[in-house]
N, C-alpha and C positions, 0 to 999 in steps of 0.2 A: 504494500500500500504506500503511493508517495504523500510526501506530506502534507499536500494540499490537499488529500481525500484523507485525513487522520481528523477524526471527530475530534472537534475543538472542544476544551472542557466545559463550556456551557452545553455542548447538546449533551456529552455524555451525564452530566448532570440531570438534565431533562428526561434520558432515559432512565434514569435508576430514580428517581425523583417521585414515580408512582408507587415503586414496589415499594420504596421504603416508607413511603406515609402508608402502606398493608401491615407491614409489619409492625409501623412505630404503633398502629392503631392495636393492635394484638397487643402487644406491649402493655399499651396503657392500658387497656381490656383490663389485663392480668393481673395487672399493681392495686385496681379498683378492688375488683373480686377476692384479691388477699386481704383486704380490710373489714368486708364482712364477717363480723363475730364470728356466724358459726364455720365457715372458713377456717377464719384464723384460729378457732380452737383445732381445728382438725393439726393447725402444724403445714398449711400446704403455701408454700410460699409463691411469690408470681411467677419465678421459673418455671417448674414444670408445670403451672397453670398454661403457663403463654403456649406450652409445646403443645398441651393439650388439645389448646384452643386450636395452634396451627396444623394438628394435625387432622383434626375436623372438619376446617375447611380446604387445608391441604386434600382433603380426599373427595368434595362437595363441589365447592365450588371454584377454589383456584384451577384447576384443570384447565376451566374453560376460559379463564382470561389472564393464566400463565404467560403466554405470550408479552404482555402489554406490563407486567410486574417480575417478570422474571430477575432484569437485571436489577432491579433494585435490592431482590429481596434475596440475592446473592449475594450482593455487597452485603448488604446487615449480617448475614451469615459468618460472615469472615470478618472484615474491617473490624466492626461495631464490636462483634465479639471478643478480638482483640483488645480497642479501647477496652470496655467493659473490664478484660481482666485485669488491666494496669492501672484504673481507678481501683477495681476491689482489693488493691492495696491502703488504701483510706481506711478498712475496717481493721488493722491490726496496728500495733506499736509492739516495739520490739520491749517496751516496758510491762509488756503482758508475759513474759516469761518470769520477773519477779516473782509473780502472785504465786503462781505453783512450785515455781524449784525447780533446782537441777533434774529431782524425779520426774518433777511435770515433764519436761523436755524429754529426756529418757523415753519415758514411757509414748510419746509422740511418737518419736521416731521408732520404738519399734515397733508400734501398732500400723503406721504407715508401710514401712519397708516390709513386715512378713505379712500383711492383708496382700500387698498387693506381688508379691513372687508367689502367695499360694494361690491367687487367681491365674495367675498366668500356668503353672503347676497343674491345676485345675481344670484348665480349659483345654489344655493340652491333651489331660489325661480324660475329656470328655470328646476327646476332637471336634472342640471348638474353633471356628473361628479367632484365630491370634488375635486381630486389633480392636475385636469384640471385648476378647477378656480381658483384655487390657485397661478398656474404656469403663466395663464393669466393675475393676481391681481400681480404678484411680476414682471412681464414684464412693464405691464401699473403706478405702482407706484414708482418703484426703478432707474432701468438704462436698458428697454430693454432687449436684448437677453442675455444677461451676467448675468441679474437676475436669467431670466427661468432657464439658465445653471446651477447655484448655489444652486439653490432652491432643484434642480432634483435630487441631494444625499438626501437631506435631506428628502423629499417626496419619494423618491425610486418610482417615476413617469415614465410609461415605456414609450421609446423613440418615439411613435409618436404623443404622450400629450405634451412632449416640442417641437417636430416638430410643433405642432400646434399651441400652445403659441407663437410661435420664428414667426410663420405666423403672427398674429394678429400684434403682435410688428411693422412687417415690412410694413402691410398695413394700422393703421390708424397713425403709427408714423410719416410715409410720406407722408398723407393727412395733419397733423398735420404742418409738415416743411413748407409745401409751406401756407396753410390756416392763421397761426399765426399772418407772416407781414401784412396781411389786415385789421388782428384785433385792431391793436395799436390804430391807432384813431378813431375809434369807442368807443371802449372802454374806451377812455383817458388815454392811458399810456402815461409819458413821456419814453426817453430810459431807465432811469435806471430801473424803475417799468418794462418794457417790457422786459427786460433781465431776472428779477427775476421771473416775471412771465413765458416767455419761459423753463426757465434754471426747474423750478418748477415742471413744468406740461410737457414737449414733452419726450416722451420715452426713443430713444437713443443721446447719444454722439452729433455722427454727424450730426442726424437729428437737433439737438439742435443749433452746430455750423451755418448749413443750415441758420436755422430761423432767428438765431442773427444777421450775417453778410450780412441778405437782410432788414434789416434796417440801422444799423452801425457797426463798429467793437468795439468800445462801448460796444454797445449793445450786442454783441459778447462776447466779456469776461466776461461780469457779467454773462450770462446766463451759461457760462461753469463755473465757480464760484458755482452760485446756485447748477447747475446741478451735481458739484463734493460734495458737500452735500450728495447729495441724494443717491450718490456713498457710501459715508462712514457708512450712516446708513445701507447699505448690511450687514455687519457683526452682529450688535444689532439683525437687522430682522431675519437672518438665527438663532441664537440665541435663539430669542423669537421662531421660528416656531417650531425649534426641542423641543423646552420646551412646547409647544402646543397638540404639535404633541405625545406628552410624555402622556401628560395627556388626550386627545382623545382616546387613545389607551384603557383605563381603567387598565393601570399598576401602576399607581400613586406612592406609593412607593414599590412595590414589584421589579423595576427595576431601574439602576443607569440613570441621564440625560444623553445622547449623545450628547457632545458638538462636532460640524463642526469642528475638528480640522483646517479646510483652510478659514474659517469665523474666526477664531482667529489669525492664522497668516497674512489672508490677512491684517489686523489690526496696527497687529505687523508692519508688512512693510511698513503701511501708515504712523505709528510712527516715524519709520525711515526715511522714504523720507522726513520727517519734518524736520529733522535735518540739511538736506542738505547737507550731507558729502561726497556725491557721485557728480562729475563734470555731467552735464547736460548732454555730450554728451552720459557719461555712462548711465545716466537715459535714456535717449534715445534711445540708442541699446538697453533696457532692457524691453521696453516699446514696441519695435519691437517684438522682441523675443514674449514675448508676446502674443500680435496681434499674430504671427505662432502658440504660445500651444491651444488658443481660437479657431482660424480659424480650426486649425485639428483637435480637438475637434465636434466641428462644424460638419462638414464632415463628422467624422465617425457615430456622430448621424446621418446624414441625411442614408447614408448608410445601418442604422438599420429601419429605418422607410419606412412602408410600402405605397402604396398611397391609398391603398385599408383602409388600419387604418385609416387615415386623411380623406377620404371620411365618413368613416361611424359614425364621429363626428359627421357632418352634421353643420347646420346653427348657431347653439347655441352657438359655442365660438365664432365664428364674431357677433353675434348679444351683448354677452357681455360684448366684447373688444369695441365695439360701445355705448354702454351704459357709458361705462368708459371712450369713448373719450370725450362722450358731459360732464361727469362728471368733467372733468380733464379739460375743457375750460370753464366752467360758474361756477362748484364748486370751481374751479383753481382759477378763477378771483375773487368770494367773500371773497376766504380764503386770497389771497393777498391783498386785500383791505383792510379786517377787519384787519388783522395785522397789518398790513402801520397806518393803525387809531389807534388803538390801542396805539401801540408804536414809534409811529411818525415816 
């Protein structure tokens, strides 16, 4: 194409222009309908609302005017998702490691590192799909649907393998919220250990808040504490997997590593918000914002996923996001223990 036929950035503008007001509209859909009470009791955040939503009409009625929103709603898929994940460095400070301790941290990292080798272990040994289990293993070890999302450049996983991940996330992370508070005494936790443990092992965010705040609000912050942990190792993980994923390939050194440039800045940002230079309410609207690049995000994947794809998974990734729930509550529970002994 010579350069005089190269779409000048106002038209290309103009074409993505419609997809992305489909999707920013899904989005905000999403963020609305998480506010509803009984919603928000359930634990169900706008994330896997917005996929929800898009994979509804994904299947209804974008079909037929795909065409006219496509490019839009491909850029959200990617770009936005991007942004998205280097602002969701605004929700951590590296001053969130204090609360818990050295164990806290400990115990992060190895609830991260063996959730997600024994998914991959796992899936192999179900002959799964590789970037499936993967996408499964960084949902069930990290933070939920914000993983899978993250993951999904780096794997270049096509969109109804994180639709299917973002599934798993949402059905046993919410078995996970309501099940948790029964566990405490059984178990013997007192709140602070239950917080760690929560904050440790439950998928998302809010499922976690859920859990915390049905025994105390106590118990409530520590396990967002923990859980923002678990948050900041996204970066290291994305990290490691593209350097995995590097040498999988059998390029070793015939090609240069691809580092996430938005697993570095997310980083960077979290750096930042450690500093606390920015007034809370600003962190706040930024933290919105947000939630809307995530949520249309969201969306536009559902949009691209088919149900007909997600059908012909079949059983195998809920059978090893199940594996990984019972993993993440009785391996969950001896890893926080042995640490707690460990290091007092």
């Amino acid at each position: 194409m010579t350069a005089s036929s190269s779409p000048r950035p106002a038209s290309v503008w103009g074409l993505r222009a419609p997809g992305l007001l489909f999707a920013a509209a899904i989005g905000l859909a999403s963020m609305l309908l998480a506010r509803i009470p009984a919603v928000e009791s359930l634990g169900m955040s706008a994330l896997p609302l917005a996929i929800i939503i898009g994979i509804l009409l994904g299947n209804t009625l974008f079909p037929r005017i795909a065409g006219n929103l496509g490019a839009g709603v491909d850029y959200a898929r990617t770009m936005l998702l991007r942004a998205g994940i280097v602002l969701f460095g605004f929700r951590l400070t590296f001053q969130d490691i204090l609360g818990v301790g050295v164990s806290g941290i400990v115990i992060a990292v190895l609830i991260v590192a063996s959730v997600f080798v024994l998914a991959v272990w796992l899936g192999r040994l179900l002959g799964m799909d590789r970037d499936l289990s993967m996408l499964i293993g960084s949902g069930a070890s990290i933070c939920g649907a914000a993983a899978v999302m993250a993951a999904e450049p780096v794997l270049k996983a096509q969109a109804h393998k994180v639709s299917v991940a973002v599934a798993t996330v949402v059905v046993f992370g919410t078995i996970g919220m309501f099940l948790y508070p029964f566990l405490r005494l059984p178990f013997g936790l007192d709140v602070h250990a239950y917080g760690i443990y929560a904050g440790s092992t439950i998928h998302e965010v809010a499922q976690v808040v859920v859990a915390g705040r049905a025994v105390s609000q106590e118990a409530a912050n520590t396990a967002v504490i923990e859980k923002m942990l678990r948050v900041i190792l996204l970066a290291p993980f994305l990290l490691a997997l593209s350097a995995w994923m590097r040498s999988k390939s059998g390029e070793g050194g015939k090609s240069k590593l691809v580092i996430p440039w938005f697993a570095v800045l997310f980083l960077c940002v979290g750096a930042f918000n450690s500093l606390h230079l920015l007034p809370k309410a600003a962190v706040d609207a930024i933290l919105l914002f947000d939630t809307f690049l995530l949520a249309t995000a969201m969306g536009a994947l559902g949009l691209r996923t088919q149900a007909s794809a997600i059908k012909q998974a079949g059983m195998k990734p809920m059978l090893l996001a199940g594996l990984l729930f019972v993993y993440l509550i009785f391996g969950g529970l001896a890893i926080n223990l042995g640490v707690s002994a460990l290091m007092g």
